[in-house]
C-alpha positions as semicolon CSV with decimal commas, in nm:
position;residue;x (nm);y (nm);z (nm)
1;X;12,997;10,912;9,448
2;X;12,837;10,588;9,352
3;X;12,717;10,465;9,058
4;X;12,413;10,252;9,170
5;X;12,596;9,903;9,108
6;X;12,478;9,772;9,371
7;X;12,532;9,377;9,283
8;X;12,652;9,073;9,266
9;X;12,820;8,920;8,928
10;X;12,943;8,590;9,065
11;X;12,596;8,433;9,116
12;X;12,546;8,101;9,078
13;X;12,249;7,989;8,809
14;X;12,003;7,736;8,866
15;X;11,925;7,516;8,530
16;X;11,635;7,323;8,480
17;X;11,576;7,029;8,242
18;X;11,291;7,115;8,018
19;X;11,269;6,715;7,981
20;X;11,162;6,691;8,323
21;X;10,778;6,527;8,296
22;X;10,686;6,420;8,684
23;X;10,556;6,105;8,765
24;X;10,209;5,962;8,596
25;X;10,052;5,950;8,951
26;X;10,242;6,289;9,108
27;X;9,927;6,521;9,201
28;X;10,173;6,761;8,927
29;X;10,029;6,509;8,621
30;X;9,665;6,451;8,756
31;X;9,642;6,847;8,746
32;X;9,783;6,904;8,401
33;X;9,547;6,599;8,253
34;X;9,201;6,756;8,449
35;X;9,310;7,112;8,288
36;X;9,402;6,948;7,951
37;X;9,010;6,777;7,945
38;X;8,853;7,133;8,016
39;X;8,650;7,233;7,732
40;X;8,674;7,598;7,762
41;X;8,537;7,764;7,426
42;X;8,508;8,161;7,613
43;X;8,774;8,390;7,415
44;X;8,972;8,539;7,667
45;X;8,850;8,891;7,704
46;X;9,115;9,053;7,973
47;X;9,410;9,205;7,925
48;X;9,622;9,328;7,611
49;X;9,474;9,234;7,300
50;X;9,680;8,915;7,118
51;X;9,748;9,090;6,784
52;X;9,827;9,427;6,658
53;X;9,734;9,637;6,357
54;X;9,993;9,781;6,193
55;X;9,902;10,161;6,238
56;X;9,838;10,094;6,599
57;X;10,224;9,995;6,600
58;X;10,343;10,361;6,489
């Protein structure tokens, strides 16, 4: 009978640098500075609420 483990331990890993900053004129750089000027002052409504009560945790 198997056991379900169904994998692969010798995987290899990719790393990446968290240095890496891409070029000042890479379309990657232009994006992040337009996004960066946005002045978006909406509270973000969606989703899970940020923080918790304490009671709500039990």
């Amino acid at each position: 009978m198997k056991t379900g483990n169904n994998y692969n331990t010798n995987q290899m890993t990719l790393e990446i640098s968290l240095q890496f900053r891409p070029e000042p004129d890479h379309p990657a750089s232009l994006i992040n500075d337009f996004i960066d000027s946005l002045n978006i002052a909406k509270n973000y409504i969606f989703g899970r609420p940020q923080v918790y009560s304490s009671p709500a945790l039990l």
